[in-house]
PDB file of N, CA, C and O in Angstrom, chain B, residues numbered from 101:
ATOM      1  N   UNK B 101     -76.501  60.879-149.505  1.00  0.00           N
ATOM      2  CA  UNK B 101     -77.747  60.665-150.224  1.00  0.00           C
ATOM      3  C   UNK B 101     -77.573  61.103-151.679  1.00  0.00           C
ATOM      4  O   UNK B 101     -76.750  61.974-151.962  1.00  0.00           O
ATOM      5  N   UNK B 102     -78.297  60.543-152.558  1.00  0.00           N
ATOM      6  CA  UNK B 102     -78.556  60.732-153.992  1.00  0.00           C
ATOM      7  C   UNK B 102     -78.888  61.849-154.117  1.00  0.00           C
ATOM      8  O   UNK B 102     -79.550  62.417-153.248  1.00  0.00           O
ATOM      9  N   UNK B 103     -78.467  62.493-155.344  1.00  0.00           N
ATOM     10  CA  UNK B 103     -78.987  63.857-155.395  1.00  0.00           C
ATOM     11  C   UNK B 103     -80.705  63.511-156.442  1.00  0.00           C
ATOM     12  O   UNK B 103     -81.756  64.110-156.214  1.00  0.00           O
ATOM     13  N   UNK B 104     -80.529  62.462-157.497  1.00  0.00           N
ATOM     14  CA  UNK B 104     -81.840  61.858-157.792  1.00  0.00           C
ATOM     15  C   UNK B 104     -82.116  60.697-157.547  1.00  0.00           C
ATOM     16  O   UNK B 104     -81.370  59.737-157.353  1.00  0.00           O
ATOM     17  N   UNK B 105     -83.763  60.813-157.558  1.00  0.00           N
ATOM     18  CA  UNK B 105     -84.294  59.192-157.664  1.00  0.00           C
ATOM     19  C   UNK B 105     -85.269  59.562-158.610  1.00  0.00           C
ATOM     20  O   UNK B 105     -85.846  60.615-158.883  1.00  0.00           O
ATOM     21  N   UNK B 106     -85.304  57.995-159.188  1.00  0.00           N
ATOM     22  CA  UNK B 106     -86.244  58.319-160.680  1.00  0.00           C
ATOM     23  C   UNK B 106     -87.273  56.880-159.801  1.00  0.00           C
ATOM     24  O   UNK B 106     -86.940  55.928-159.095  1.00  0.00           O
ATOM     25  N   UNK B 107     -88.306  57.280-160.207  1.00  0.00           N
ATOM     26  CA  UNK B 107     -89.861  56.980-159.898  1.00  0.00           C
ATOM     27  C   UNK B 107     -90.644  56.319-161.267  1.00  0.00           C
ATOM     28  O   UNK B 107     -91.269  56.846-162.188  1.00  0.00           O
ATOM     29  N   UNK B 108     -90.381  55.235-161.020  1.00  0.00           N
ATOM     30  CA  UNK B 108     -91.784  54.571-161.957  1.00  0.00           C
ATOM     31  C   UNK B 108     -93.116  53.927-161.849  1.00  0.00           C
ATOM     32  O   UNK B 108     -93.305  52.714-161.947  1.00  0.00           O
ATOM     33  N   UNK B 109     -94.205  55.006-161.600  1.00  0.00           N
ATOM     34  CA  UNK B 109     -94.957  54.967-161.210  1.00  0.00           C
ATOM     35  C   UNK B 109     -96.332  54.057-162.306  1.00  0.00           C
ATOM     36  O   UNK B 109     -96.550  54.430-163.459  1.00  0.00           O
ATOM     37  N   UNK B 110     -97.015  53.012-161.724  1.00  0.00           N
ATOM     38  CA  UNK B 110     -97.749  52.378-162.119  1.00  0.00           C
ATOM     39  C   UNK B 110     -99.334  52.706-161.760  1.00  0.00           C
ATOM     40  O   UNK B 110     -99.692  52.426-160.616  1.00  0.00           O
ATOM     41  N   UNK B 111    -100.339  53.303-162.703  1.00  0.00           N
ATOM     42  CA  UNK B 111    -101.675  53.458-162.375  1.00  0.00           C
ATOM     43  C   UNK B 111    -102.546  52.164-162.991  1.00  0.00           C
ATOM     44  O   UNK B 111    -102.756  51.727-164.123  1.00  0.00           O
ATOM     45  N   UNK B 112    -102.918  51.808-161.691  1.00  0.00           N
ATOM     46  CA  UNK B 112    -103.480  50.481-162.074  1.00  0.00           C
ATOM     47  C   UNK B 112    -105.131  50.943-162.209  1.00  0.00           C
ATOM     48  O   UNK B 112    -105.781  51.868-161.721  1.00  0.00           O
ATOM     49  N   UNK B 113    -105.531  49.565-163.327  1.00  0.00           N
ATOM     50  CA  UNK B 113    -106.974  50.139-163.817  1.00  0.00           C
ATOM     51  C   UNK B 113    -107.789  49.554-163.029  1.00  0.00           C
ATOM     52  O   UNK B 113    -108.956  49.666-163.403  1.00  0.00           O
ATOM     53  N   UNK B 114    -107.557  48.641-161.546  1.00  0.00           N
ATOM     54  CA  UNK B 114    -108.628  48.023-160.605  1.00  0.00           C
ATOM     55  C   UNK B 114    -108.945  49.306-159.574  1.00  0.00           C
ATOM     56  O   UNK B 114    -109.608  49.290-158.537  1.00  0.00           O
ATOM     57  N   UNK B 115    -108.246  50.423-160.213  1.00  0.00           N
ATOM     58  CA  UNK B 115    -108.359  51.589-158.404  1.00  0.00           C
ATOM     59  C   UNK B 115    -107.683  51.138-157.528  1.00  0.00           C
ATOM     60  O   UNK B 115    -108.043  51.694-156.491  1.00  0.00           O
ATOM     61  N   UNK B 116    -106.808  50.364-157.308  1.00  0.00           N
ATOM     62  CA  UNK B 116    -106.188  50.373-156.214  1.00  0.00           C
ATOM     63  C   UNK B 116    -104.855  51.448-156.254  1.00  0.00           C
ATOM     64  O   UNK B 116    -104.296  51.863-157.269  1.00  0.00           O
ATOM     65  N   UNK B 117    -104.582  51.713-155.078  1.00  0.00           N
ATOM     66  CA  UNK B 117    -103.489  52.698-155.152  1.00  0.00           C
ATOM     67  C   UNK B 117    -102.462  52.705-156.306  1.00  0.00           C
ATOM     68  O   UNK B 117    -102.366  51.670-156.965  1.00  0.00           O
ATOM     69  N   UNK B 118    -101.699  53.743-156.614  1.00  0.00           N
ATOM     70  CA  UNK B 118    -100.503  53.471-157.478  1.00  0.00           C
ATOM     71  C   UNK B 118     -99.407  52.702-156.763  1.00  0.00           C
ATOM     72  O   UNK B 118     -98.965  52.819-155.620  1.00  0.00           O
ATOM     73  N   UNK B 119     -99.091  51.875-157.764  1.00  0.00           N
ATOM     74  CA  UNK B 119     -97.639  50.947-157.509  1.00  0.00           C
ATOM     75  C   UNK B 119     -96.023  52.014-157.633  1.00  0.00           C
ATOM     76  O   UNK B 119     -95.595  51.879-158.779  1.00  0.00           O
ATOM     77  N   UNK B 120     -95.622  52.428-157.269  1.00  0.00           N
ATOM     78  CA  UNK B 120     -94.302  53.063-157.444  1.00  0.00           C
ATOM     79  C   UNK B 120     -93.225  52.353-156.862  1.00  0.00           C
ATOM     80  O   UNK B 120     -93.244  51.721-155.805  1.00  0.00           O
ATOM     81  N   UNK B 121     -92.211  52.529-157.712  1.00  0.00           N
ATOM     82  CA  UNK B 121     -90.983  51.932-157.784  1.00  0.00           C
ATOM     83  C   UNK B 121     -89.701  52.972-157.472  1.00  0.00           C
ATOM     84  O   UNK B 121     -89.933  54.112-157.874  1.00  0.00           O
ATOM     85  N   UNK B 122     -88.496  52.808-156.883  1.00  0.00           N
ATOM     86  CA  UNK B 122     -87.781  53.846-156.792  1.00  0.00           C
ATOM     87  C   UNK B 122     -86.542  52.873-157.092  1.00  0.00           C
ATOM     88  O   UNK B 122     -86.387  51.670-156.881  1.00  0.00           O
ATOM     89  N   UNK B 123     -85.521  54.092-157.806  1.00  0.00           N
ATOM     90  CA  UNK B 123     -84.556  54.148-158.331  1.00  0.00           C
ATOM     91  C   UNK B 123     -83.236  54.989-157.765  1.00  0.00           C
ATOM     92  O   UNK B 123     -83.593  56.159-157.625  1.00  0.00           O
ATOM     93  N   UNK B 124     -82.262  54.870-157.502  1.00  0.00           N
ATOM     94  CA  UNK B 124     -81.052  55.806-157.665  1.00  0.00           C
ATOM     95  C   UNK B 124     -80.513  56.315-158.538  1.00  0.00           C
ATOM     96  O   UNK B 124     -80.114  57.480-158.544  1.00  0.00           O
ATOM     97  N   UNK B 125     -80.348  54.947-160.044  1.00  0.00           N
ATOM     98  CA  UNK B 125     -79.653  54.794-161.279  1.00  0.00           C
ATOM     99  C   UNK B 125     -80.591  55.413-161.924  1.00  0.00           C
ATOM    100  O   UNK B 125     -81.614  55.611-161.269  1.00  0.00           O
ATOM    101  N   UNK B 126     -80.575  55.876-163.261  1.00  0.00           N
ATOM    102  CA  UNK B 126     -81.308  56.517-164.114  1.00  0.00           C
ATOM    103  C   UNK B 126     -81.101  55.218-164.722  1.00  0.00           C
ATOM    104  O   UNK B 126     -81.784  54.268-164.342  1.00  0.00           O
ATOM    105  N   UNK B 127     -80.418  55.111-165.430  1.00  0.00           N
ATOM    106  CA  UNK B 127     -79.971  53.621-166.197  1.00  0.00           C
ATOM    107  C   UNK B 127     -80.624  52.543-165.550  1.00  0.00           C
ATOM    108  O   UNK B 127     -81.073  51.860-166.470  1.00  0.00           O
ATOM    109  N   UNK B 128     -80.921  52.022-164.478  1.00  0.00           N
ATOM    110  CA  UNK B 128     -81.543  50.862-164.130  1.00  0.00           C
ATOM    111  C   UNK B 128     -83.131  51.219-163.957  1.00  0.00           C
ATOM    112  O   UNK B 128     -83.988  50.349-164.108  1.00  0.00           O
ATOM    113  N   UNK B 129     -83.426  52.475-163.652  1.00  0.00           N
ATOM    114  CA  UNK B 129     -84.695  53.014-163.751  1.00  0.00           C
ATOM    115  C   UNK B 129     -85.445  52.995-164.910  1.00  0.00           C
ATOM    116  O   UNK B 129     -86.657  52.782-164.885  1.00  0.00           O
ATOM    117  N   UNK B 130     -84.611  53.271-166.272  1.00  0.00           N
ATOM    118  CA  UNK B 130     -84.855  53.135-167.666  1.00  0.00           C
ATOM    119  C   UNK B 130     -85.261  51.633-168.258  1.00  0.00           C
ATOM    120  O   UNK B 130     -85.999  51.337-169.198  1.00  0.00           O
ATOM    121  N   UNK B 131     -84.566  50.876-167.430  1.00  0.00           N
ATOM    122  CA  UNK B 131     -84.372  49.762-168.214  1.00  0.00           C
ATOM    123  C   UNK B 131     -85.777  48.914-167.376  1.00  0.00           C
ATOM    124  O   UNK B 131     -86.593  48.113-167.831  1.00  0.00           O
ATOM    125  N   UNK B 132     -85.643  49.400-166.218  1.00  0.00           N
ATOM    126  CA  UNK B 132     -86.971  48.587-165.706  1.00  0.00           C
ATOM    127  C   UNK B 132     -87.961  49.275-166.317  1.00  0.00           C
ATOM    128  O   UNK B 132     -88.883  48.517-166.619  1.00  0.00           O
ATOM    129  N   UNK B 133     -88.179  50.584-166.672  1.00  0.00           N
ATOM    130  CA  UNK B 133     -89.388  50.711-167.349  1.00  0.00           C
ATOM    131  C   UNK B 133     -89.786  50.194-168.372  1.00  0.00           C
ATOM    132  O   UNK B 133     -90.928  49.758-168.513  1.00  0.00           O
ATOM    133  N   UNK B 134     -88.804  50.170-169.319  1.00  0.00           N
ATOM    134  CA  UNK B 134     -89.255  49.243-170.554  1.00  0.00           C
ATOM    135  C   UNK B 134     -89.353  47.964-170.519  1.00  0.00           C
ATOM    136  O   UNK B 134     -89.500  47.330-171.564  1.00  0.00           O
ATOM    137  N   UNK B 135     -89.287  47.356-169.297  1.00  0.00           N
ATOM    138  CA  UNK B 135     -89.438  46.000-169.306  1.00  0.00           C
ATOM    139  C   UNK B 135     -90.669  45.552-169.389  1.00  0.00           C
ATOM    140  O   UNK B 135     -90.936  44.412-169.769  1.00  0.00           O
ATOM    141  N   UNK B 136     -92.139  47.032-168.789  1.00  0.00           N
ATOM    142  CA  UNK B 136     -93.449  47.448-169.095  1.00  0.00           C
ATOM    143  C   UNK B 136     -93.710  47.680-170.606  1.00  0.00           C
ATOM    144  O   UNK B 136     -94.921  47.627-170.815  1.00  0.00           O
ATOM    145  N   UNK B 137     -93.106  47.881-171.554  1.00  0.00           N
ATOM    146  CA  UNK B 137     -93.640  47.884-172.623  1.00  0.00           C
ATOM    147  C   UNK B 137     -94.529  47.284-173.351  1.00  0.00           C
ATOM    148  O   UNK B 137     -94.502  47.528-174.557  1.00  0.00           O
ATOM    149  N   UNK B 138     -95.008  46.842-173.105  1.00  0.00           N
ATOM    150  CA  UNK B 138     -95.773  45.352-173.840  1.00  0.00           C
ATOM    151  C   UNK B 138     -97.198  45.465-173.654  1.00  0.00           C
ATOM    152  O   UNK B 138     -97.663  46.141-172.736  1.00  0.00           O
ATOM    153  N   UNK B 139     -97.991  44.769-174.567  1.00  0.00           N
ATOM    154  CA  UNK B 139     -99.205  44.778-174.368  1.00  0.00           C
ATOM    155  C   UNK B 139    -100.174  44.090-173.536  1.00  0.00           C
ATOM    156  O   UNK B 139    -101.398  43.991-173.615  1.00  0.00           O
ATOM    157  N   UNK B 140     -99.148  43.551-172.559  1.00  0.00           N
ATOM    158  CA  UNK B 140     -99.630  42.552-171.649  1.00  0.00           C
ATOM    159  C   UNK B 140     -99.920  43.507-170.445  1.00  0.00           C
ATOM    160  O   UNK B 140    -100.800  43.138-169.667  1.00  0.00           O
ATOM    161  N   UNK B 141     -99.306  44.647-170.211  1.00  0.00           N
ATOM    162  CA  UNK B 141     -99.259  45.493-169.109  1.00  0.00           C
ATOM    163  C   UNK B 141    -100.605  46.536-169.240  1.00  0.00           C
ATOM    164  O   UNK B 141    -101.027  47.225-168.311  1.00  0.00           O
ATOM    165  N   UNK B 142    -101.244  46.479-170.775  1.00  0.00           N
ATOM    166  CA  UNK B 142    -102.825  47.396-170.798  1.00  0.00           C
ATOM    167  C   UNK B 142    -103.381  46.355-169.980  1.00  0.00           C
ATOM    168  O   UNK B 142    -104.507  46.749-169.680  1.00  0.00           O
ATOM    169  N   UNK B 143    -103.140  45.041-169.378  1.00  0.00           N
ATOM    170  CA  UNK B 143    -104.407  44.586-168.728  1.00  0.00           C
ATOM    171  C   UNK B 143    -104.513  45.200-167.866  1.00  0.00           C
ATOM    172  O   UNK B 143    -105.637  45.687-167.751  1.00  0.00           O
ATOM    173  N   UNK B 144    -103.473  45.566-166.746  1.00  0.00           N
ATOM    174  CA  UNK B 144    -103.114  45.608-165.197  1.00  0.00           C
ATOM    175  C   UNK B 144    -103.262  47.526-165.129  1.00  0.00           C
ATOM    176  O   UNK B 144    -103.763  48.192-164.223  1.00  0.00           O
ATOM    177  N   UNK B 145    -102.666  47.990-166.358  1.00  0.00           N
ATOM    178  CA  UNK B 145    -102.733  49.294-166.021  1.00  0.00           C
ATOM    179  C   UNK B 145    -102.739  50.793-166.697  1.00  0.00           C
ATOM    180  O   UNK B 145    -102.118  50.900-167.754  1.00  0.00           O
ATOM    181  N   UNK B 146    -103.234  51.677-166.295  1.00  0.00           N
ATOM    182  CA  UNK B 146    -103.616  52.663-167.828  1.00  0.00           C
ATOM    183  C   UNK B 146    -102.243  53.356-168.309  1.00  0.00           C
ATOM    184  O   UNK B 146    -101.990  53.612-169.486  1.00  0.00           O
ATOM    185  N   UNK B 147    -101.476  53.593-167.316  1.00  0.00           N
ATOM    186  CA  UNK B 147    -101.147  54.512-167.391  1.00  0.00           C
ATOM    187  C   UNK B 147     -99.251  54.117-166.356  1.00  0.00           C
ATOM    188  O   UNK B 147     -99.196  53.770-165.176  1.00  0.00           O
ATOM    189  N   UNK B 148     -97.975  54.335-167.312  1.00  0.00           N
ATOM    190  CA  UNK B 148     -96.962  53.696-166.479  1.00  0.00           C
ATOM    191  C   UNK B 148     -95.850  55.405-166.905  1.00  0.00           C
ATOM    192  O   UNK B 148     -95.850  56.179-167.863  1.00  0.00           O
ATOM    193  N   UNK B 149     -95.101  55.333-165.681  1.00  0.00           N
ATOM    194  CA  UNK B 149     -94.906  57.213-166.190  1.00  0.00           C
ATOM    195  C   UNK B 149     -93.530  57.119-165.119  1.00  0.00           C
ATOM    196  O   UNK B 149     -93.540  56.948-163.900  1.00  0.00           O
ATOM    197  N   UNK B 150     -92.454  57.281-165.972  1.00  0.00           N
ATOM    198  CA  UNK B 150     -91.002  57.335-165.519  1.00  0.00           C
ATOM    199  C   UNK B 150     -90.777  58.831-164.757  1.00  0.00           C
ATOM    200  O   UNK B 150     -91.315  59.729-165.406  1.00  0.00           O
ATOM    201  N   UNK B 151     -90.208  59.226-163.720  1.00  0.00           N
ATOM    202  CA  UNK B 151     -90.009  60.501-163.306  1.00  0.00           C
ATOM    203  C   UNK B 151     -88.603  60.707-162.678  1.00  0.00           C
ATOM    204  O   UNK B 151     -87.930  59.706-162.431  1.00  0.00           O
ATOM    205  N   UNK B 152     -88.194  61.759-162.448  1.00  0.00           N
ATOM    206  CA  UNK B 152     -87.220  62.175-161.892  1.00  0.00           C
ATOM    207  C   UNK B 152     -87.471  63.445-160.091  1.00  0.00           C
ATOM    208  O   UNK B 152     -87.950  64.543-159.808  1.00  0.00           O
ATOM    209  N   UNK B 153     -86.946  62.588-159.583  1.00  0.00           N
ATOM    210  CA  UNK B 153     -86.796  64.393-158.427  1.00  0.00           C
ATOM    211  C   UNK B 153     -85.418  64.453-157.945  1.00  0.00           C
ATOM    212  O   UNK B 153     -84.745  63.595-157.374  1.00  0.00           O
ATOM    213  N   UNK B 154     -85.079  65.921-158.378  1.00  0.00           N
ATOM    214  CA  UNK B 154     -84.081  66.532-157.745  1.00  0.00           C
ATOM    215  C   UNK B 154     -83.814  66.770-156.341  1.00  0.00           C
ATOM    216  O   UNK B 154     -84.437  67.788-156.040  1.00  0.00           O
ATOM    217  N   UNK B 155     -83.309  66.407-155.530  1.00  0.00           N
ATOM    218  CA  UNK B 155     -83.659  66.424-154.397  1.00  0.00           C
ATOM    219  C   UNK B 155     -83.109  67.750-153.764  1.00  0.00           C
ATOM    220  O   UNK B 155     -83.710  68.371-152.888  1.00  0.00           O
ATOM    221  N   UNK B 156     -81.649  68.192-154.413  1.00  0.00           N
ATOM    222  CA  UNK B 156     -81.302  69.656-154.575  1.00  0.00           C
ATOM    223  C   UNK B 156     -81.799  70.578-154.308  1.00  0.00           C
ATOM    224  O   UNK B 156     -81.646  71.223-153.271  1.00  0.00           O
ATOM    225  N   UNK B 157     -83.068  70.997-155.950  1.00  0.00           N
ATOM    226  CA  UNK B 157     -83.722  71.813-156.490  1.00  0.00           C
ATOM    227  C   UNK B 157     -85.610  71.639-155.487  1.00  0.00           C
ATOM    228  O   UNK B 157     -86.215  72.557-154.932  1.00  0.00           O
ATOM    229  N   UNK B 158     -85.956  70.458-155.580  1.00  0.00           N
ATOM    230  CA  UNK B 158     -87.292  69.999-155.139  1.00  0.00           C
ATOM    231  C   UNK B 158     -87.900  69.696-156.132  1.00  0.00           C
ATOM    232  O   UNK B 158     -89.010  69.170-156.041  1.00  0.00           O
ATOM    233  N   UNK B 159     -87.254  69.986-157.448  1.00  0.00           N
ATOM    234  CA  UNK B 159     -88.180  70.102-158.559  1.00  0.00           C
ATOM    235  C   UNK B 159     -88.214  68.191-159.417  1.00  0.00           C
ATOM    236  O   UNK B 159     -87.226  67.457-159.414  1.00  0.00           O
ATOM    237  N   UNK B 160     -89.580  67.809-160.039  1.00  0.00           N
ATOM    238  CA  UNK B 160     -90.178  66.706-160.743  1.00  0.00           C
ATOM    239  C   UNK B 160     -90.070  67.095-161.748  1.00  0.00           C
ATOM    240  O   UNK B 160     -90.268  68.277-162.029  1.00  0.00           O
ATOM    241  N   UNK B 161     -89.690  66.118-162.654  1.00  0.00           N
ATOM    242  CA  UNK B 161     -89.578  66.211-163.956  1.00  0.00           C
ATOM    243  C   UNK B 161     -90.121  64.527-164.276  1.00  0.00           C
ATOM    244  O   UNK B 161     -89.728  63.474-163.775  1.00  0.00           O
ATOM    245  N   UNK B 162     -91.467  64.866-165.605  1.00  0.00           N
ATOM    246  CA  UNK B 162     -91.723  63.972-165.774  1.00  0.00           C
ATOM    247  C   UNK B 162     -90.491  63.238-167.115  1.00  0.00           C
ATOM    248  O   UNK B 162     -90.258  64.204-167.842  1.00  0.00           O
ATOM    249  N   UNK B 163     -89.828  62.215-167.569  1.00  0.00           N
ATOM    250  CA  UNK B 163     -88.957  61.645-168.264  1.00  0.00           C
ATOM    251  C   UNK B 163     -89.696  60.855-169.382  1.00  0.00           C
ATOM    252  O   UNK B 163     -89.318  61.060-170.535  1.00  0.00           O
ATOM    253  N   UNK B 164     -90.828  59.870-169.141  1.00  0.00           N
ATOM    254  CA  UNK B 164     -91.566  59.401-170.508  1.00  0.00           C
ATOM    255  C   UNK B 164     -92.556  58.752-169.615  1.00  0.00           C
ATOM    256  O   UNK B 164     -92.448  58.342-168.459  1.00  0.00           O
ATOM    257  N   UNK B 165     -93.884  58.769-170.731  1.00  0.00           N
ATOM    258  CA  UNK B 165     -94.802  58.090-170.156  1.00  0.00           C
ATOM    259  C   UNK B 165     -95.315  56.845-171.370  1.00  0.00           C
ATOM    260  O   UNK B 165     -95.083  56.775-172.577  1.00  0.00           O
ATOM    261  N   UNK B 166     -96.002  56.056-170.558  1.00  0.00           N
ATOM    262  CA  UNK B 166     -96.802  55.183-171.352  1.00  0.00           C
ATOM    263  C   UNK B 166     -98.486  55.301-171.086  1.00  0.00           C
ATOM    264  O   UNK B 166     -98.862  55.419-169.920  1.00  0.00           O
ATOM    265  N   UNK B 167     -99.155  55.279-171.820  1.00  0.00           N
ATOM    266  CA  UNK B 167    -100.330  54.970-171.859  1.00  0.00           C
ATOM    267  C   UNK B 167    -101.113  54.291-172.287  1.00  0.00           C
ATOM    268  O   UNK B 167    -101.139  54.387-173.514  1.00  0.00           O
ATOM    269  N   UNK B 168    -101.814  53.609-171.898  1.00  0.00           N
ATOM    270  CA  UNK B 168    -102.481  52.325-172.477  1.00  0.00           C
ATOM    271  C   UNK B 168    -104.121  52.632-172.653  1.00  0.00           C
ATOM    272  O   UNK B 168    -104.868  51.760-173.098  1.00  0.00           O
TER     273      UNK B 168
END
């Protein structure tokens, strides 16, 4: 098993649950987040927030967020 997975978590502005995404790669985790950059993504959602967990340690680390 991975020692991380990075989490890109999507808060959507209809209330429906969060969308989360999981990762192994940091690098492919990165790159899908910015593929959210855009101003097309304030329709769908407030709030898009890259993370990390150590699976080691237990410990979250948030990595970058977006907010819309």
């Amino acid at each position: 098993m991975e020692r991380y997975t990075y989490e890109i978590t999507f808060t959507r502005l209809d209330g429906q649950p969060d969308e989360i995404q999981q990762h192994t790669s940091e690098e492919l985790a990165r790159e899908c987040f910015r593929l959210f950059d855009e101003s097309d993504s304030a329709e769908m959602y407030s709030k898009i927030e890259l993370s990390c967990h150590d699976w080691e340690t237990g410990a979250d680390e948030i990595l970058e967020t977006m907010t819309f």
